[in-house]
Structure formats: structure tokens, C-alpha cells
C-alpha positions in Angstrom: 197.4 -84.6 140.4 194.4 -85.5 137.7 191.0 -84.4 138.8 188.8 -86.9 138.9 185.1 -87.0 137.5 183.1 -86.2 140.7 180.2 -88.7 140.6 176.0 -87.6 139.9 172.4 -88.8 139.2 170.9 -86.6 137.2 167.8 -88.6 137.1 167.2 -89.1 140.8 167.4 -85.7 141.0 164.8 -85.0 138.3 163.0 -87.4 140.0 163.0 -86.3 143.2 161.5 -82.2 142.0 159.1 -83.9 140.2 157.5 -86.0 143.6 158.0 -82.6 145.0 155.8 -80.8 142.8 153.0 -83.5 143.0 153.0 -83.8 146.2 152.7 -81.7 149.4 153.8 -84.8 151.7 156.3 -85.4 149.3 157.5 -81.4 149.2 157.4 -81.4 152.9 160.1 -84.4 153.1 162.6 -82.6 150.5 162.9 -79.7 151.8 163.3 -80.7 155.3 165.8 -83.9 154.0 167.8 -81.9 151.3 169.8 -78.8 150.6 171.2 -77.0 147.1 174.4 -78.8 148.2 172.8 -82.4 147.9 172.4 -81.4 144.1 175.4 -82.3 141.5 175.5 -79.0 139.6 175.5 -81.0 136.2 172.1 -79.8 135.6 172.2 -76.5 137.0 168.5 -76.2 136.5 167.5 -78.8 139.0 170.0 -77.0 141.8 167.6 -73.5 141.1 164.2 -75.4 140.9 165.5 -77.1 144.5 166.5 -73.0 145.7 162.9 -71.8 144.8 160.8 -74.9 146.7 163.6 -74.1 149.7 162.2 -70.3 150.0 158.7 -71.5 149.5 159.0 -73.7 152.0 160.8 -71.4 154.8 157.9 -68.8 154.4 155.2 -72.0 154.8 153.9 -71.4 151.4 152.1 -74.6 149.1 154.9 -76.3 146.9 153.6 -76.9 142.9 154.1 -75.8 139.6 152.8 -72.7 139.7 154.2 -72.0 143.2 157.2 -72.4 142.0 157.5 -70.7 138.7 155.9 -67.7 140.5 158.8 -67.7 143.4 161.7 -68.5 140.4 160.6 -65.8 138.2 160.6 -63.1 141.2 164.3 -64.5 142.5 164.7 -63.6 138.7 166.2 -67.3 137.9 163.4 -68.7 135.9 165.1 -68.6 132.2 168.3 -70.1 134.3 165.7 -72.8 135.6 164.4 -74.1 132.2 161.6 -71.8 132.3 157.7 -73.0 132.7 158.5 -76.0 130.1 161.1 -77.4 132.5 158.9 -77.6 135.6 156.5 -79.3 133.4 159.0 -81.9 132.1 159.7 -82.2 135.7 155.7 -83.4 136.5 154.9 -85.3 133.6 158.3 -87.1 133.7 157.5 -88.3 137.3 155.5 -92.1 137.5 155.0 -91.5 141.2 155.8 -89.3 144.3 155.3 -92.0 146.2 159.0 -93.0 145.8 160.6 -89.9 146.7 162.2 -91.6 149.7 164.1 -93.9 147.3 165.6 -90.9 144.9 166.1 -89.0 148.2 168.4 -91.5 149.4 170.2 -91.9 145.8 170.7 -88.1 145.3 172.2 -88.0 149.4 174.3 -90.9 148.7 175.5 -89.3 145.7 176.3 -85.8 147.7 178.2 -87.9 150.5 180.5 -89.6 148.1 181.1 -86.7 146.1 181.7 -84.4 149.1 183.8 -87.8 150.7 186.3 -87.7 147.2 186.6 -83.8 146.7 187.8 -84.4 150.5 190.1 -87.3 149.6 191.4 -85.3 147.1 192.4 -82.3 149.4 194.1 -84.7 151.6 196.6 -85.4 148.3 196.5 -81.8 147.1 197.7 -80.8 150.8 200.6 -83.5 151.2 201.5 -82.9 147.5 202.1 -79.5 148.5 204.1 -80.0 151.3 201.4 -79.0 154.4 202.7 -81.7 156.5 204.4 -80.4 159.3 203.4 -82.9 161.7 202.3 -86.4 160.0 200.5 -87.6 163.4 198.5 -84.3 163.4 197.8 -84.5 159.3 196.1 -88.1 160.0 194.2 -87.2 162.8 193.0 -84.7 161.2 192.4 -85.8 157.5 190.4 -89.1 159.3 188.3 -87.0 161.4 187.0 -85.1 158.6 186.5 -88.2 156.4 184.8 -89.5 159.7 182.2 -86.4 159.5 181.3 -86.8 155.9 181.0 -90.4 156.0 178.6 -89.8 159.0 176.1 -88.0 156.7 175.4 -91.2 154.4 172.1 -92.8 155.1 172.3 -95.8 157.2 169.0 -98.2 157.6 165.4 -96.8 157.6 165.8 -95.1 160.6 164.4 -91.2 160.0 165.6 -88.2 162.8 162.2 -87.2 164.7 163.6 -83.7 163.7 163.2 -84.2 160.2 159.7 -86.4 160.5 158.6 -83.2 163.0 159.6 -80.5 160.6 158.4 -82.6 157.5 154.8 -83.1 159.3 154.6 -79.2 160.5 155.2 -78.3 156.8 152.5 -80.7 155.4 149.9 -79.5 158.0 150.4 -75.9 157.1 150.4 -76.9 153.7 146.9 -78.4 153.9 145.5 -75.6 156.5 146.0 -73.1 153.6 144.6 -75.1 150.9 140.9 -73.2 152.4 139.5 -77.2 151.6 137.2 -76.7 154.4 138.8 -79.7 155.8 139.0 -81.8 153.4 142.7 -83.5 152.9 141.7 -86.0 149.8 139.6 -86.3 146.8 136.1 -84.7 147.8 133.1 -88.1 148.2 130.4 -85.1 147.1 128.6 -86.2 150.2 129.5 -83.7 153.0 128.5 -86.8 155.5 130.6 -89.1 154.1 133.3 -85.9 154.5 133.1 -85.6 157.8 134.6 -89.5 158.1 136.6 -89.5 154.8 137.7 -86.2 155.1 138.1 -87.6 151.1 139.3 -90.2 149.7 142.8 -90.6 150.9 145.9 -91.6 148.6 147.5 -95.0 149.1 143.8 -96.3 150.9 142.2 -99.0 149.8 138.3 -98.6 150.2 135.8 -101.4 149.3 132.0 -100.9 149.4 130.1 -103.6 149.7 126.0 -104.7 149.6 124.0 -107.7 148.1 123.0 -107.6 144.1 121.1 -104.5 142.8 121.3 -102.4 146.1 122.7 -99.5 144.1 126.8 -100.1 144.3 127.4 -99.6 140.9 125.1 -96.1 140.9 126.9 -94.7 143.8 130.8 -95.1 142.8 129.9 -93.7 139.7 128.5 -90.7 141.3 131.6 -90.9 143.3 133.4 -91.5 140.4 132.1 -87.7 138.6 132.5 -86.1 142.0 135.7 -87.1 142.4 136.7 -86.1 138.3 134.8 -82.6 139.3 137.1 -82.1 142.5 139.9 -80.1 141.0 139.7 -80.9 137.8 142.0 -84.2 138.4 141.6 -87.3 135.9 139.9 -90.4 137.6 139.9 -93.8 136.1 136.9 -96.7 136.3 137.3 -100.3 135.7 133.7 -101.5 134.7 134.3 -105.4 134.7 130.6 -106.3 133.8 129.1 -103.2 132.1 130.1 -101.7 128.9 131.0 -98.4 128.8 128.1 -97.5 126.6 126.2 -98.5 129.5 128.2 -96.8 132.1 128.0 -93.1 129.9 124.2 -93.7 129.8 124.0 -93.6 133.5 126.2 -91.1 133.8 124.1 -89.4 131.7 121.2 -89.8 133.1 122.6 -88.9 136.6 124.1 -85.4 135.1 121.4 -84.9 133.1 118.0 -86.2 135.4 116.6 -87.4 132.4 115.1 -91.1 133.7 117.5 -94.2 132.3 114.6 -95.6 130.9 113.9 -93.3 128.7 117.6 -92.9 127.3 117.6 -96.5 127.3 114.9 -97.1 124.6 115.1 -93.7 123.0 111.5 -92.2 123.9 112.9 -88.5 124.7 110.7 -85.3 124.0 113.0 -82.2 122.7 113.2 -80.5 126.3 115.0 -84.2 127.4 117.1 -84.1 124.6 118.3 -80.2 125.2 118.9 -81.5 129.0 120.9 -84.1 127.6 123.0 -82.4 125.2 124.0 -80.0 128.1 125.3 -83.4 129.7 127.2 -84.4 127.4 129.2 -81.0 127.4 129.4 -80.7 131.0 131.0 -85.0 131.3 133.1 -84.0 127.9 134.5 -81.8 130.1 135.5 -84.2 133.3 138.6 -86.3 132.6 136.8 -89.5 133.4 138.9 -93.2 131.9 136.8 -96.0 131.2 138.4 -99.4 130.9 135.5 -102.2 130.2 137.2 -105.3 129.8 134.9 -107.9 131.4 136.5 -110.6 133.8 140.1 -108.8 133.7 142.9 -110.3 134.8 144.3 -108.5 137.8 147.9 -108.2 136.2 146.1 -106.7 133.5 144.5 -104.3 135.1 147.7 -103.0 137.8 149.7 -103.1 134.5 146.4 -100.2 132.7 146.4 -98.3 136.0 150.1 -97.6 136.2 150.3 -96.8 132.7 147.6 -94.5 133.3 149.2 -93.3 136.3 152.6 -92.5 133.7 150.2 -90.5 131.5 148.3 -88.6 134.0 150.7 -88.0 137.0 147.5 -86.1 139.1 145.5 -89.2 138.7 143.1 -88.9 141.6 141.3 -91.9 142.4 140.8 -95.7 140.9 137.4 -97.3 140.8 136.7 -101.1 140.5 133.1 -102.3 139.6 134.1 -104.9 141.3 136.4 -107.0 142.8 134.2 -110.1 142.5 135.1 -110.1 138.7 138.7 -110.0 138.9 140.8 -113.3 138.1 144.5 -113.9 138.6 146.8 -116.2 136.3 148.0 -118.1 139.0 146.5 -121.6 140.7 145.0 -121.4 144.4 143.3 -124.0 146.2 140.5 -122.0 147.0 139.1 -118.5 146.0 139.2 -117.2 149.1 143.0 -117.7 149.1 143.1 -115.8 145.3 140.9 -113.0 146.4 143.5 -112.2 149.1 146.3 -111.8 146.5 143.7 -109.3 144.6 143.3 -107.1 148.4 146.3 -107.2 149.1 147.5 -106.6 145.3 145.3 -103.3 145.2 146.1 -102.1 148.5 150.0 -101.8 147.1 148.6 -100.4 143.5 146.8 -97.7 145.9 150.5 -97.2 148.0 152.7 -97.2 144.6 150.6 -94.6 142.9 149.9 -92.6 145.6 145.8 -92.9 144.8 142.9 -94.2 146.9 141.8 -97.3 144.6 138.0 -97.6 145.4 136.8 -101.3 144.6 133.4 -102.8 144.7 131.9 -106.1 146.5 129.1 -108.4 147.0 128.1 -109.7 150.5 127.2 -112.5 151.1 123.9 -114.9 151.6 124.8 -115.1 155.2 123.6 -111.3 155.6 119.8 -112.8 155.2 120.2 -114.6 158.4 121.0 -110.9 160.9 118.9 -109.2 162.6 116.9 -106.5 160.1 119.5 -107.7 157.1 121.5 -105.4 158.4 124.7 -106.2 156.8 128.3 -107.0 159.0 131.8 -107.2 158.1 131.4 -110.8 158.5 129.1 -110.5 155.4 131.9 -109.9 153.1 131.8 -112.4 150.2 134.7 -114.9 149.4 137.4 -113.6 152.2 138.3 -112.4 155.2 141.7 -111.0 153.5 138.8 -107.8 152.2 138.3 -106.4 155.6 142.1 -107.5 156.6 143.6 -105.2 153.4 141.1 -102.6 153.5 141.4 -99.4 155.4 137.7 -98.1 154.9 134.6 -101.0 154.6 131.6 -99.3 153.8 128.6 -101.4 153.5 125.3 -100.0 152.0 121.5 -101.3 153.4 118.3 -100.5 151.4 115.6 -101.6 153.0 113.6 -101.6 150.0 115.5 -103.9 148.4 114.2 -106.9 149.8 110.4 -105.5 149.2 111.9 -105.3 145.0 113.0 -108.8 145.8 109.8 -110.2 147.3 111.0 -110.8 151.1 108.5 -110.1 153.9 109.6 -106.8 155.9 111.2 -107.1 159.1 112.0 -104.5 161.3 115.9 -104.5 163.4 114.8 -104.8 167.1 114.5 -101.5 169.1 113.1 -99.9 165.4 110.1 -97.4 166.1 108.9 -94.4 164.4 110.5 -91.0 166.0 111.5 -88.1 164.8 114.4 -89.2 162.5 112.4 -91.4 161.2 109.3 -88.5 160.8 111.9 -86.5 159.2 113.3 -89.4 157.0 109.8 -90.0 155.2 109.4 -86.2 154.8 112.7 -86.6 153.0 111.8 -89.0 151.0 108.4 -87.7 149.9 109.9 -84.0 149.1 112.4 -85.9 146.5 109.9 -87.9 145.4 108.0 -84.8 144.1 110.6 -83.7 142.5 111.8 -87.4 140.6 107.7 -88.2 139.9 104.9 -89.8 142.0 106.3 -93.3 141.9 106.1 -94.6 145.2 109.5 -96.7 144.2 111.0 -93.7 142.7 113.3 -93.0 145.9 115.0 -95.3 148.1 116.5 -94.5 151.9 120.1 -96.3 151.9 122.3 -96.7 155.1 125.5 -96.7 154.7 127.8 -98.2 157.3 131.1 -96.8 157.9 131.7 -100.2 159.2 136.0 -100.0 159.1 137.8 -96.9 159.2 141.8 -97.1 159.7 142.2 -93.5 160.4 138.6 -92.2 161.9 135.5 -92.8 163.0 133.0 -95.7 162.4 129.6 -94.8 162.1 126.7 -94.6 159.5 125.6 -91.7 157.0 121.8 -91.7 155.0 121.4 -90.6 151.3 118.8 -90.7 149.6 118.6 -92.9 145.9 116.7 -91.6 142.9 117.0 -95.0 140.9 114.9 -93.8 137.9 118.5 -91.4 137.5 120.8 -93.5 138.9 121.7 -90.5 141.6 122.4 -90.1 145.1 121.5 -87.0 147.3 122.2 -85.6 150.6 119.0 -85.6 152.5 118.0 -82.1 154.8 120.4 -80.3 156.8 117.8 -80.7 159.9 117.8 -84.7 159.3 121.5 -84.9 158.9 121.5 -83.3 161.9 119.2 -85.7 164.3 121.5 -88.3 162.5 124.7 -87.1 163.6 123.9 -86.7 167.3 122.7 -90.7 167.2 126.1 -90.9 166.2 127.9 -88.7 168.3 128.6 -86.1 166.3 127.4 -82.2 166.7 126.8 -81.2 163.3 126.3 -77.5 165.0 130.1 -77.6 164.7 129.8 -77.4 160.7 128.9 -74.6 158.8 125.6 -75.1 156.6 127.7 -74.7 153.6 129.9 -77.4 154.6 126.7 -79.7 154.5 125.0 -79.0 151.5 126.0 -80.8 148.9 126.5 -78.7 145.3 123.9 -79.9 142.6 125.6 -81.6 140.1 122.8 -81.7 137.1 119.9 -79.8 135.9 118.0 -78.4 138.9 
């Protein structure tokens, strides 16, 4: 009887080793949901790369590239397994881990049918060959085992708690030997901000939000170099007012602690120049993306992030300065309505590429009218959809800000000077002798960890150098007093967990 062609997806199966080597949480569902039999054989390669992650896996070792070219060279199959270049085919060929359950399911489906007709075809080879004695017997048991196999094919989204149990045992001893000091995502550079972030997370959607001029723009691009410095990952920022001219001059500046003004209109003595010169090498060096288009549409910009995301499959994080500017194509009866299609658009751009997509706001008027200014998620400008779609709000208070502005200061009820606050100005006045004798040169900003979807709420100080652009960690002994008014006993962290690595020129 002919043989038939047994049926594959190579593809899937590329696909699904190349989510694997991306991503831990991705690793940790494959080799838990698969085995060397769920592969076709038509690329033998992809059936060895599988074998490799499989005994990586059973000893609890991290899943990646080099992981795996280190385990397929000592089981001596690495020339067999496409070498070094095919692992890397594997990576760059992958848009996003983020679908593994979807090749998963095609490559399974694919093994059940196969397995299903190579039994079919035993059944004929068997009766062809005379081995049936007793026909009721031969049914029974030809059914049952097509029964069995068809009992493997995946039914539903339904997953067994085995497999989610194994699959989340594997990713927690994947991250407890990263030595991240606790840190599961992209590192804020705050140690703070850390301790609630534990980094930004992939898939999050995180929106910071303050009135005009507080300083947004500043911090996310500091957050912007930290995260580019954090393993060496590419980051991407969507400046939808500022050119990127502009943005590199602050970045600059910030790297560099040469003051913006004097970038800005070119009055720089030779030791300025040498400072910024060393900048320049050091943010050559960061895989930062800068996309300026002013006003972008938001099709526009999904459709730039996901080809980014195709270029770059380690993307680490999105920025967008800021969600205010962003239009869509289509017609709403109010903005509110088209600024929930832009939260709830970004918030499945963060879940498709497997990224946390960080995105700018205003608050609004309304925050003039609380007590001490102190802003409220309530504040948020345009829609309610922002705190809805979001799964971390931060909102950042300077109190300064309304002294730049020319608003008469007024204290939040229950506000008197103690010994935060003692330390706080003794903060303030150390960094201001470093940044110059400017009384405005330093600002104190509050920020609010106002929504968190996974952790704590709460609220974290740094201190603003504006004349740089920058944002530092105030004293270990202050961050301390601060924690314990929020319930937190920093005497749980090591000091090097708190101090926050210096970034420029010291």
C-alpha cells in the first residue's frame, strides 16, 4: 500500500525555538508543553535544538542562545544543529515570543495528526497482512488506539495545572539565577522605584502623568538611557513634540552634566567640551531609536514599533512623549472616547511585543482645586479609559512648580517640618553644591505610585537637577525614613541594592 506524505510545519516549529530563546516564560511553556516527538523530523535541526533546551531545562538551567549552543556543542550535535548561525536565524527570524502558545498548538496539532495517520496506516498494513484473527478484537482494538491519539489534540484554552505548575517552577528558577537582585524587568535606574517595579515589566502598559513642565519629559528620558544601559537591550522613544536634535541635547546634557543652557547656545569652555565628547561615545554606544514625527497617527506609530520589534527581537521597552499628541484616523464623538482606543490600543502593542510600552500624560486643571495640588487619578486628562488600560499610573508632584508658575504656596494639611523633611532639605542643599548655588537649581519631586496591577501603591522622592535635565536618588538614610512612612523596611535591602550607579561624569 502507497505511503503517504506524513504532514509538518516547518515554520511553526522555527517559530516556536525562536520564542523559546527570547524568552524565559516562553522556554518555560515549551519544554514543559513539547517533546522531540512533537517535531516533524523535516528539519532535523529544529528536532536537536528542541533536545538541547529539553536537558537545559531538566537540570534548571537559563534557556538562550548561548545556553544552548554551549549544551549542543557538549552533547556534540552542534554542526548537526546548524551550528551558532542557525540558533541566530532562529532569534532574529522570530517577530514575537509572545505567540508561542499559537505555534505550540500548530506544531501539537501537526504531531497528533501525523502520529493519528502513521496509526491509520498500521491498521491497513496489519489487515493487508493478514493479522486478523478475530475482526471484533482487530476493531476494538485499532479504535481504542485511534481513541488515545486523538485524545492528545488540543481542545479549547483550557491548560493542565500540571503543565502551568511545572512551566511557572521553571520560570521562577529561571529568574532566581539570573543574580538580578530581584529585579524580573528592564531596570527604572531608581532602586525605589525597583522595589515597586521590580522593572519594567513586558506586556505592561505604564503612563506617567503631571501638569506642563513638571519634568515628564526629563525623567522618561533618563528612564529611557537606563533602561538602553540595562543589558545592553535596544529601546525605542516616540518624541511627538520634540525633535530629536533636542532630545540628544538633553540626553547629552544629562550624561554629560554639562548645563542645557549652555549646549543650547554654544557657550562651552574646552573642559565642557572634553565632558561632552566623552558623552557622545558613551550614548553612541546605547542602542537608543528615536522616532520624532510630531502629532503621529497611532496606526502609524503601532505599524514603526512592530517593525522595530521585527528588526530588534530584544527590544526592551517603548517610550511615548506623550499620549496627548497622538491622533487616530477614525471619527469619535468625543476625545475622550478616541483616547480610549489609543489606551487600550497600546496596552495590546505592549502584550503583542512582549515590551512594557511607557507613555506620557498631562493632568488636568482639576488637580489645582486638591488639597496641596497633590495630584489624583481622577486628575488624568481627557479619560478615564488611561487609569482603566493602565497597569502602573505614576503621577509626579513638584512643589516648586507652582512657585516657577507664580501660585502662592500652600501646604497639604497635616504638613510640618520633621525629620524627613530635615533630611529632605539637607538633600537638596548637598546636590545643590554639587549642580551650582542656584537656589532653583534642584527640585524635590514626589512621585506617586498611584496604580499598580501587580504590587504595591505608594510614593518614592528623587531629586531633579533641571539645569541637566537629570534625576537622582536622594541618601540611603532619607530613603530610608521614607520607606517606613510607607510601610516598607528598607533594612531588608542591601545598601548596594539602593544606590543608584552614576550614570555621567562624577
Amino acid at each position: 500500500m502507497a505511503k503517504i506524505t506524513l504532514p509538518s510545519n516547518v515554520e511553526a516549529e522555527r517559530s516556536v525555538l525562536g520564542s523559546m530563546l527570547m524568552d524565559p516564560n516562553a522556554a518555560a511553556v515549551g519544554t514543559v508543553t513539547l517533546t522531540e516527538e512533537s517535531f516533524s523530523g523535516v528539519d532535523k535541526r529544529n528536532v536537536l535544538v528542541f533536545k538541547a533546551m529539553k536537558e537545559l531545562a531538566d537540570h534548571k538551567e537559563i534557556i538562550d542562545s548561548t545556553s544552548v549552543i554551549n549544551e549542543l556543542t557538549i552533547l556534540k550535535t552542534i554542526d548537526d544543529a546548524g551550528g551558532a548561525d542557525y540558533i541566530f536565524e532562529l532569534v532574529s527570524s522570530t517577530i514575537s515570543p509572545d505567540q508561542i502558545d499559537h505555534y505550540i498548538k500548530i506544531v501539537r496539532d501537526q504531531a497528533v495528526l501525523r502520529d493519528f495517520l502513521i496509526e491509520l496506516q498500521n491498521i491497513q498494513d496489519s489487515y493487508a497482512n493478514g493479522g486478523v484473527s478475530d475482526i471484533s478484537e482487530f476493531i476494538a482494538s485499532s479504535s481504542q488506539k485511534l481513541e488515545d491519539i486523538a485524545s492528545k489534540r488540543q481542545v479549547g484554552e483550557f491548560k493542565d495545572s500540571s503543565e502551568v505548575a511545572k512551566a511557572v517552577q521553571l520560570q521562577i528558577m529561571s529568574e532566581s539565577n539570573r543574580g538580578n537582585r530581584g529585579l524580573t524587568g528592564v531596570d527604572t535606574g531608581y532602586p525605589r522605584l525597583n522595589q515597586y517595579t521590580h522593572g519594567w515589566q513586558k506586556g505592561d502598559l505604564v503612563i506617567i502623568a503631571a501638569r506642563p513642565s513638571v519634568g515628564k519629559t526629563a525623567f522618561a528620558l533618563n528612564l529611557l538611557v537606563n533602561g538602553a544601559r540595562y543589558r545592553d537591550k535596544p529601546v525605542a522613544f516616540f518624541s511627538c513634540e520634540m525633535g530629536a536634535e533636542q532630545i540628544m541635547k538633553r540626553l547629552i546634557s544629562s550624561d554629560s552634566l554639562v548645563n542645557s543652557e549652555s549646549i543650547q547656545t554654544g557657550l562651552l569652555g574646552e573642559k565642557d567640551l572634553e565632558k561632552i565628547d566623552r558623552s557622545v561615545k558613551r550614548l553612541s554606544n546605547t542602542k537608543i531609536y528615536i522616532d520624532d514625527t510630531a502629532n503621529p497617527m497611532l496606526g502609524d506609530l503601532i505599524a514603526k514599533a512592530r517593525k522595530l520589534k521585527a528588526a530588534h527581537p530584544d527590544l526592551a521597552m517603548i517610550v511615548i512623549d506623550y499620549l496627548n499628541l497622538i491622533s487616530t484616523e477614525s471619527h469619535f464623538d468625543s476625545r475622550a472616547n478616541e483616547v480610549s482606543l489609543i489606551t487600550k490600543s497600546l496596552k495590546e502593542l505592549a502584550r503583542s511585543l512582549l515590551v512594557p510600552v511607557i507613555a506620557l500624560t498631562q493632568l488636568n486643571r482639576s488637580v489645582e482645586q486638591n488639597v496641596g495640588r497633590i495630584p489624583m487619578l481622577s486628575n488624568l486628562k481627557e479619560s478615564g479609559s488611561i487609569e482603566q488600560d493602565a497597569d502602573m499610573v505614576l503621577l509626579m508632584y513638584r512643589k516648586d512648580y507652582y512657585k516657577d508658575i507664580g501660585v502662592a504656596d500652600e501646604k497639604p494639611q497635616g504638613f510640618a517640618k520633621n525629620g524627613y523633611t530635615q533630611q529632605l532639605e539637607e538633600n537638596v542643599e548637598a546636590q545643590r553644591a554639587k549642580v551650582g548655588k542656584d537656589p532653583n537649581s534642584v527640585s524635590v519631586v514626589t512621585f506617586s505610585v498611584a496604580k499598580n496591577r501587580n504590587g504595591r501603591t505608594g510614593s518614592i522622592t528623587l531629586l531633579f537637577e533641571k539645569a541637566h535635565s537629570r534625576f537622582t536618588s536622594p541618601s540611603l538614610e532619607l530613603e530610608q525614613i521614607e520607606a517606613k512612612k510607607n510601610g516598607v523596611n528598607l533594612e531588608d535591602f542591601d545598601e548596594a541594592d539602593l544606590a543608584t550607579p552614576n550614570k555621567g561624569e562624577d
